[in-house]
SEMAR-556643 format. One record per residue (C-alpha): residue number from 1; residue in three letters; x negated, y, z negated. Coordinates in nm, 4 decimals. Example, Ala and Ser with C-alpha at 12.3 -4.5 7.8 and 13.67 -1.06 7.14 Angstrom:
<nodes>
   num   residuo         xx         yy         zz
     1       ALA    -1.2300    -0.4500    -0.7800
     2       SER    -1.3670    -0.1060    -0.7140
</nodes>
This chain:
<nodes>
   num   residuo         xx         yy         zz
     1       UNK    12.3892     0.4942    16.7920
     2       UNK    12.3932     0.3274    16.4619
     3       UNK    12.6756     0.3358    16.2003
     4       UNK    12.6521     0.5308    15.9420
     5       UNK    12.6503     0.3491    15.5688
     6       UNK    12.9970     0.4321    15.4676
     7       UNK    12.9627     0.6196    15.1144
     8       UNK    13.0144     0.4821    14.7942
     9       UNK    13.2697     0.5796    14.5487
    10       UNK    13.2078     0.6237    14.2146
    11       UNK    13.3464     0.4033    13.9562
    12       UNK    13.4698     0.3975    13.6023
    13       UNK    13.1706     0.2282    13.5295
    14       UNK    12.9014     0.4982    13.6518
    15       UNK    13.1341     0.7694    13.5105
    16       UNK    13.1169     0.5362    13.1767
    17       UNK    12.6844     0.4692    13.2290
    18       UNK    12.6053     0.8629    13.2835
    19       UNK    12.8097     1.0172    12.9827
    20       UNK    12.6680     0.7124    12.7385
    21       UNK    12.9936     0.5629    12.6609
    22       UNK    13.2442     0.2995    12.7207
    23       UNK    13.4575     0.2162    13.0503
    24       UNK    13.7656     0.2271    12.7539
    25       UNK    13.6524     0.5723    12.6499
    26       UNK    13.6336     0.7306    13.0180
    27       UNK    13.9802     0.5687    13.0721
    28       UNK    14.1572     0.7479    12.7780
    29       UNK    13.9877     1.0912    12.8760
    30       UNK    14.1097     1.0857    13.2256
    31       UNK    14.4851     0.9406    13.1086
    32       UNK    14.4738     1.2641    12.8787
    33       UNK    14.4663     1.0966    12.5211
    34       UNK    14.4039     1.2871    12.2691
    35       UNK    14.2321     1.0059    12.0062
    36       UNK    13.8613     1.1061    12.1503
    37       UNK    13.6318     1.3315    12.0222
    38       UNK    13.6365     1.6547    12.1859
    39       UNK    13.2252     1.7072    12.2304
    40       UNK    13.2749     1.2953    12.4426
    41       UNK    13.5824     1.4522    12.6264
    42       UNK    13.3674     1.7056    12.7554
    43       UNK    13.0684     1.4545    12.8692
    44       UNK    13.2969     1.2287    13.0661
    45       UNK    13.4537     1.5379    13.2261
    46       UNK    13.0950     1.6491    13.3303
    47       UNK    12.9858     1.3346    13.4478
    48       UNK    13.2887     1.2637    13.6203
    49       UNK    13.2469     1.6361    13.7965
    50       UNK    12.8923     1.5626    13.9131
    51       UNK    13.0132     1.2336    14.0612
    52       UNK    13.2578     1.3528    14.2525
    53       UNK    13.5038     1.0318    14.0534
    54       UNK    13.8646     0.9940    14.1558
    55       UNK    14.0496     0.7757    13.9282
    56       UNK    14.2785     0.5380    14.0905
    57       UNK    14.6336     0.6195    14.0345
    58       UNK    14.7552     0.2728    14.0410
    59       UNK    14.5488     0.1897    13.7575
    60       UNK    14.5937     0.5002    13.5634
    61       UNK    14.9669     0.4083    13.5842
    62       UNK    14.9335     0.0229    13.5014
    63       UNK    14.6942     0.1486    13.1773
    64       UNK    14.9991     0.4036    13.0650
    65       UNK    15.2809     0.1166    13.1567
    66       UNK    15.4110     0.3208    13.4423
    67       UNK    15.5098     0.2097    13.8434
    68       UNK    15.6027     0.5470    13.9636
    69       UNK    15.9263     0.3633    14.1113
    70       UNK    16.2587     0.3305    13.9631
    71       UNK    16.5063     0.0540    14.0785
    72       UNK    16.8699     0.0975    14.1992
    73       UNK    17.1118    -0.1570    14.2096
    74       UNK    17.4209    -0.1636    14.4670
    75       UNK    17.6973    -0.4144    14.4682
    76       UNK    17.6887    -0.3708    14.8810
    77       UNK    17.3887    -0.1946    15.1016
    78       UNK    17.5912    -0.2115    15.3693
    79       UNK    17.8654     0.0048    15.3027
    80       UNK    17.7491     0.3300    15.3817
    81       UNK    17.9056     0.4793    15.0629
    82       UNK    17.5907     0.2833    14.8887
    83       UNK    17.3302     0.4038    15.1184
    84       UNK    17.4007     0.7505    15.0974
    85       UNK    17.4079     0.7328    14.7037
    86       UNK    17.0723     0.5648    14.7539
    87       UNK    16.9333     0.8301    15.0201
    88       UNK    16.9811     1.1049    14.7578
    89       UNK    16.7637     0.9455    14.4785
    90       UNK    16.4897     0.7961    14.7237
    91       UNK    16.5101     1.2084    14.8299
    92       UNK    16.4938     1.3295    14.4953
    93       UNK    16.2828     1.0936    14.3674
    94       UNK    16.0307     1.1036    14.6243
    95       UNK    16.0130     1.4667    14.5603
    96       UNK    15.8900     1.3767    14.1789
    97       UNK    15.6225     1.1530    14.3372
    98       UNK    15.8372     0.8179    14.2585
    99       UNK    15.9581     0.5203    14.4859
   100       UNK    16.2662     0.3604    14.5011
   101       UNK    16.2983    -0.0595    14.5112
   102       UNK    16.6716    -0.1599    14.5938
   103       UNK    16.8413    -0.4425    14.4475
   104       UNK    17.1754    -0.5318    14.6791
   105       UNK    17.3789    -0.8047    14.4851
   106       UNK    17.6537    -0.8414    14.7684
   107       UNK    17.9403    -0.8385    14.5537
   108       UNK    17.8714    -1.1292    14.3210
   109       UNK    17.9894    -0.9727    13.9904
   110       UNK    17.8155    -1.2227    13.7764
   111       UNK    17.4667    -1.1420    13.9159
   112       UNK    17.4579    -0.8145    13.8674
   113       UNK    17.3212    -0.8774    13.4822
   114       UNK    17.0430    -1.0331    13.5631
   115       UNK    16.9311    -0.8486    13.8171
   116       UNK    16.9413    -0.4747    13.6860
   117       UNK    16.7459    -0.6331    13.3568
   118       UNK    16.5050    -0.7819    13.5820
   119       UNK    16.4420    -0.4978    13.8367
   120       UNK    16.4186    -0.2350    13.4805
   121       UNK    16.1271    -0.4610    13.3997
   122       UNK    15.9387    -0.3836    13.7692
   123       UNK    16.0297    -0.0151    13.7706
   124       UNK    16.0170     0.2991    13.5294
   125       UNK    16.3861     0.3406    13.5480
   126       UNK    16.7278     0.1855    13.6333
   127       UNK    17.0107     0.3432    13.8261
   128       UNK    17.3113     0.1224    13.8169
   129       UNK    17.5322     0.2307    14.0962
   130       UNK    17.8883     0.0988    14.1092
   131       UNK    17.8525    -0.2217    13.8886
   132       UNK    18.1362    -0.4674    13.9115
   133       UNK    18.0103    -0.6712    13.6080
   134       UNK    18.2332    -0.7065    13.2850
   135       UNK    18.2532    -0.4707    13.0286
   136       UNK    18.0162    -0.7388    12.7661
   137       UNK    17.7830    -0.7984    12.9927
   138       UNK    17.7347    -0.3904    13.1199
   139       UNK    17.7066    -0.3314    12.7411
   140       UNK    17.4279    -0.6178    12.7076
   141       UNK    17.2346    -0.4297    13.0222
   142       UNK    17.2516    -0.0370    12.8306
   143       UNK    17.1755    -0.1944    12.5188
   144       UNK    16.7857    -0.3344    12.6521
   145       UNK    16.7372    -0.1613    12.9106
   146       UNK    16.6241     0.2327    12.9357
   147       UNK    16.5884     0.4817    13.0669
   148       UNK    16.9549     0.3644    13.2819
   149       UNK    17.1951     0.5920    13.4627
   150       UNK    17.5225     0.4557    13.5514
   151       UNK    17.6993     0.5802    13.8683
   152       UNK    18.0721     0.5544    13.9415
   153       UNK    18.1609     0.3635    13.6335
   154       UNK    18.2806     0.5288    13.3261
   155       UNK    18.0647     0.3956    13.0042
   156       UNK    18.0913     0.5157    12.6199
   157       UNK    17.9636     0.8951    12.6390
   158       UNK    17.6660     0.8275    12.4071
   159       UNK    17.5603     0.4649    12.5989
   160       UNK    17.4010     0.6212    12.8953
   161       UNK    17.4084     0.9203    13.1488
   162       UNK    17.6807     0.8788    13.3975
   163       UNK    17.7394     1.0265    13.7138
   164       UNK    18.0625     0.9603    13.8821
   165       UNK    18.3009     1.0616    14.1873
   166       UNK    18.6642     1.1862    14.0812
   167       UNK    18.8293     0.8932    14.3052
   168       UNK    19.1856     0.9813    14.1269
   169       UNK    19.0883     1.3129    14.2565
   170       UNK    19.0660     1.2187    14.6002
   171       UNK    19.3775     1.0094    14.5901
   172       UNK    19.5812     1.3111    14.4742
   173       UNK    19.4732     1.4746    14.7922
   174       UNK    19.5310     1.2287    15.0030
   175       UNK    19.9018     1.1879    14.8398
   176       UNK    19.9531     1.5636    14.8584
   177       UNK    19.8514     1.5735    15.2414
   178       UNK    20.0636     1.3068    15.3422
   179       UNK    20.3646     1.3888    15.1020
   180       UNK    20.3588     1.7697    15.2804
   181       UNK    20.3701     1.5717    15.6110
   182       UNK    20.6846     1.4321    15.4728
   183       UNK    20.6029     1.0743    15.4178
   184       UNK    20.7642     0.9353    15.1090
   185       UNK    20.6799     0.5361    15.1105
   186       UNK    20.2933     0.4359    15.1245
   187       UNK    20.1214     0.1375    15.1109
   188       UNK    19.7382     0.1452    14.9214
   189       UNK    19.4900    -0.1078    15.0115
   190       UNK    19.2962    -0.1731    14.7017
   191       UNK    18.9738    -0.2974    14.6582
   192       UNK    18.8101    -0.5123    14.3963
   193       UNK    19.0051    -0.5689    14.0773
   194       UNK    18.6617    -0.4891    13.8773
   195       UNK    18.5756    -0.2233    14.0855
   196       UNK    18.5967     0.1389    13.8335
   197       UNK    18.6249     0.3181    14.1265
   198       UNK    18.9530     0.1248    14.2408
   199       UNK    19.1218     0.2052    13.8867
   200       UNK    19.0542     0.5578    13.9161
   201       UNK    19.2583     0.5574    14.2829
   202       UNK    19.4886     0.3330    14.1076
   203       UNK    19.4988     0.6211    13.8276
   204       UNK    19.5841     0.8609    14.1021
   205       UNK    19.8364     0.6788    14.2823
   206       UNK    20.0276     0.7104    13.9315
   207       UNK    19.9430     1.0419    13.8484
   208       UNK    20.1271     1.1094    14.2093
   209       UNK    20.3822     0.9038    14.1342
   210       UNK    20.5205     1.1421    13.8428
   211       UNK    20.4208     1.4344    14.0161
   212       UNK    20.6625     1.2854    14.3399
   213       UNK    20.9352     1.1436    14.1946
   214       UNK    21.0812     1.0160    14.5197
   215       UNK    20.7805     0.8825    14.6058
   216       UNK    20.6807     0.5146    14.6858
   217       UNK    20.3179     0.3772    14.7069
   218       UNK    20.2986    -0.0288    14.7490
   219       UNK    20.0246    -0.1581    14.6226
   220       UNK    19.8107    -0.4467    14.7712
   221       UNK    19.4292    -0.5766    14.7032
   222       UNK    19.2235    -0.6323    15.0302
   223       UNK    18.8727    -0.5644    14.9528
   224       UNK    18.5999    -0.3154    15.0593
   225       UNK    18.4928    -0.3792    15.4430
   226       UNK    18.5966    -0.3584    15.7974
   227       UNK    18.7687    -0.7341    15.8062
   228       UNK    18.9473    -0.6833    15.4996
   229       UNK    19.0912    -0.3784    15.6629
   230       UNK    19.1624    -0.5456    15.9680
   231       UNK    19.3109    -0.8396    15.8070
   232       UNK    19.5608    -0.6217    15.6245
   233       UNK    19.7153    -0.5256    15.9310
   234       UNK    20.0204    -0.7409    15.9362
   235       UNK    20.0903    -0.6782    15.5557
   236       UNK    20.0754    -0.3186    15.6105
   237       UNK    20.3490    -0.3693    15.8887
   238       UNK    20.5330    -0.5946    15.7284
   239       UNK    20.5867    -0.2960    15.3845
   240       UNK    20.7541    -0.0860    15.7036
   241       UNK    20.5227     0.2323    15.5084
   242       UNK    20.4978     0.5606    15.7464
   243       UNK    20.1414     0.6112    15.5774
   244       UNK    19.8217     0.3864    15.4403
   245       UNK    19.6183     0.4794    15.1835
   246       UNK    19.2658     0.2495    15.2466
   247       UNK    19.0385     0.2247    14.9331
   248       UNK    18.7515     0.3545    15.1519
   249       UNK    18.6916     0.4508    15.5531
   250       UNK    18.5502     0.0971    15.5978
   251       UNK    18.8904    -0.0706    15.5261
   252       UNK    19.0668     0.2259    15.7193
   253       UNK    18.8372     0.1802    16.0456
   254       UNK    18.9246    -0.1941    16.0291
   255       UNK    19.2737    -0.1176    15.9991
   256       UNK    19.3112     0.1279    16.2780
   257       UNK    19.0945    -0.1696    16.5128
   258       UNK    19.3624    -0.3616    16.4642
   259       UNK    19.6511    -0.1824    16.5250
   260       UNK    19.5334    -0.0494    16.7948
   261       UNK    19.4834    -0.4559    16.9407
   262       UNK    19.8516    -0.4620    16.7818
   263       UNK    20.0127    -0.1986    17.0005
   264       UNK    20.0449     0.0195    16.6920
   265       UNK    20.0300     0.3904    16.7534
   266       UNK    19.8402     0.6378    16.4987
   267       UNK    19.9451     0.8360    16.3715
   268       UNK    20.3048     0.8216    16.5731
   269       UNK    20.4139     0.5452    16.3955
   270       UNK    20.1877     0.5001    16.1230
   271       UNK    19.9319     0.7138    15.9484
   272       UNK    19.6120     0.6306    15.8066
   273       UNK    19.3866     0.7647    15.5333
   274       UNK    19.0738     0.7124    15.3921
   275       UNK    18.8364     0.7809    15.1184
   276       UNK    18.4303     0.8503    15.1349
   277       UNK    18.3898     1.0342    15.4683
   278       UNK    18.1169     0.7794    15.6096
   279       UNK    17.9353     0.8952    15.9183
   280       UNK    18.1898     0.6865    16.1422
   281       UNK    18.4950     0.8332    16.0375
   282       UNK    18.4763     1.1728    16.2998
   283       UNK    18.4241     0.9205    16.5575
   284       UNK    18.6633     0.6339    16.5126
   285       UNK    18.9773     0.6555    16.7663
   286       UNK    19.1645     0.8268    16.6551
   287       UNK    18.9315     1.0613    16.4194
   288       UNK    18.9924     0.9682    16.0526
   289       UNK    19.1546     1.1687    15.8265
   290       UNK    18.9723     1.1198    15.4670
   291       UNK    18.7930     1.2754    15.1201
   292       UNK    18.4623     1.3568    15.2010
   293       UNK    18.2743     1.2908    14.8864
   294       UNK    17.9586     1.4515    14.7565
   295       UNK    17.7478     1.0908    14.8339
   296       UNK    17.3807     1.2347    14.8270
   297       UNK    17.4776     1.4594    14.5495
   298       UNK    17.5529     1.1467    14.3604
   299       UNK    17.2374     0.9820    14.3759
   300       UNK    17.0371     1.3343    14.2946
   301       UNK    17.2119     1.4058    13.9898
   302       UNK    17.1880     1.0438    13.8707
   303       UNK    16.7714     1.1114    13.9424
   304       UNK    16.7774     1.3956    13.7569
   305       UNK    16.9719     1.2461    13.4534
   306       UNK    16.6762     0.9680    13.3829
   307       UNK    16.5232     1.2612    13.2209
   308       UNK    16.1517     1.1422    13.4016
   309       UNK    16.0593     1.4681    13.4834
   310       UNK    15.9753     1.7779    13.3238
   311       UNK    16.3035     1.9342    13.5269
   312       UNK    16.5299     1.6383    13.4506
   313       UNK    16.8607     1.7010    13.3197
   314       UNK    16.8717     1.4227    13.0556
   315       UNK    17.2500     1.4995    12.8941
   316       UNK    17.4641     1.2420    12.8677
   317       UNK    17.7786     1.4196    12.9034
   318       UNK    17.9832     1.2554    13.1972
   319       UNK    17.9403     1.4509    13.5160
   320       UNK    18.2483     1.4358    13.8263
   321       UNK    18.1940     1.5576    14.1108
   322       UNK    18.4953     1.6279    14.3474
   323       UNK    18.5465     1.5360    14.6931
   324       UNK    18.7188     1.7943    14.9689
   325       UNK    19.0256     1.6781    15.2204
   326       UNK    18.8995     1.6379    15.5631
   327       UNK    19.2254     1.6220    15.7834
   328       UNK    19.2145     1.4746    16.1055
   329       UNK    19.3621     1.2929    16.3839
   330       UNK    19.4980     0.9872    16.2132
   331       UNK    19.7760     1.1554    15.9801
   332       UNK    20.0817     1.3366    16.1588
   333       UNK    20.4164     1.4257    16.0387
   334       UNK    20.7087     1.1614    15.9608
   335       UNK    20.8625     1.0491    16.2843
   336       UNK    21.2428     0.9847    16.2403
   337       UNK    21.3053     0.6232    16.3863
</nodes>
């Protein structure tokens, strides 16, 4: 049995050659201009009918300056914190008929710069999530590059659209829970210095402060991961604090690994708490009490806030979203020594 001759697909060109005009004039009809004649609009349409022509979308979007993809930039893909944020625009955006390319810049504050500038120039769009750069250089990124939204950093109201968890929010929870369980001197494990989210906890951990008078919170910079968590385990000893506060579950999870290789008992003899509610957290041993944050939520709302789409929500008013208390098995009640 022979093969059949696989059928030919009209072009721009035949589309141009049976209405009488240009390939330039066929290309403006189909991108929807509105600088050609109607009586021509109408004889491209027809002879693009009768050929059956589908215009290629990549090249429609090239000839409008458009990728269909916007670019998101994470100071850390693998803290699940990040990838959730990033699973709710990829959802969201997907759902608009855009990708998402993912720039990871693993911490390094001063590369941050150059790379959101440089992925803005491949993609449609920039979502900034979490940036650790300096205030200057953040200022130089808003100022040539749009459309940006920034995500869990606080910027002037009027530079960009910001979307942003209430971290002192979650701290005052967390103090709350563990002052009702009648611990009054806590140690916080910070994490980055330049890290907005970390000055918002820090922002909490004072706001409890006044509001618990007789309270006492230590404070101590670790980092963001599993080791630093782990690594913090003698310092967090050493305070003699009935209760941690970890900047996130990953620094929690490696702090309850190794007190549990230390002979340390949780939560009899010290409780832990973390902040993000990370798919691990139910399961660690023991369970982790934490904030669950709205992650996916984060990374929808900062979608919709480009403003791409006809059902965008362009405002630039700051938008916090709150996080709920999830108590588990690694806080308990004061035990007198």
């Amino acid at each position: 049995m022979s093969t059949p001759p696989p059928i030919k697909l009209a072009t721009i060109a035949d589309v141009a050659a049976a209405a009488n005009v240009s390939r330039a004039t066929v290309s403006r009809v189909m991108n929807g201009l509105s600088t050609v004649d109607a009586t021509i609009v109408d004889r491209v349409r027809e002879a693009a009918e009768r050929l059956n022509y589908r215009p290629s979308e990549t090249a429609r979007n090239l000839s409008l300056g458009r990728t269909q993809t916007v670019a998101v930039v994470v100071p850390d893909l693998g803290n699940p914190m990040f990838q959730a944020i990033l699973r709710g625009v990829t959802r969201a955006a997907a759902e608009d008929g855009y990708r998402v390319l993912v720039g990871d810049t693993q911490e390094q504050a001063g590369a941050e710069r150059d790379a959101a500038i440089e992925a803005r120039r491949r993609c449609d769009a920039l979502v900034l999530c979490a940036p650790r750069m300096d205030d200057d250089s953040l200022r130089d990124v808003l100022a040539t590059t749009t459309p940006v939204v920034i995500v869990n950093r606080a910027v002037e109201t009027e530079a960009a659209p910001q979307v942003s968890a209430d971290y002192a929010h979650a701290v005052g929870l967390v103090i709350d829970h563990l002052f009702d369980l009648g611990h009054r001197h806590l140690i916080y494990l910070g994490g980055p210095l330049a890290s907005a989210s970390n000055q918002l906890r820090m922002s909490g951990l004072d706001a409890a402060e006044k509001r618990y008078p007789e309270l006492r919170i230590d404070r101590r910079t670790v980092g963001t991961g599993l080791d630093d968590g782990w690594s913090s385990a003698e310092t967090v000893l050493e305070s003699e604090a009935s209760a941690v506060v970890a900047f996130n579950d990953l620094v929690a999870l490696g702090l309850l690994s190794r007190l549990r290789e230390l002979g340390t008992s949780v939560p009899e003899q010290l409780s832990v708490v973390g902040v993000d509610d990370i798919p691990y957290s139910r399961f660690s041993d023991p369970s982790l009490t934490t904030v669950s944050m709205p992650q996916d939520e984060l990374g929808i709302e900062a979608w919709r806030r480009l403003g791409l789409t006809t059902h965008a929500d362009a405002r630039n008013e700051p938008l916090w979203l709150e996080g709920s208390l999830q108590a588990r098995e690694s806080t308990g009640p004061l035990r007198k020594k």
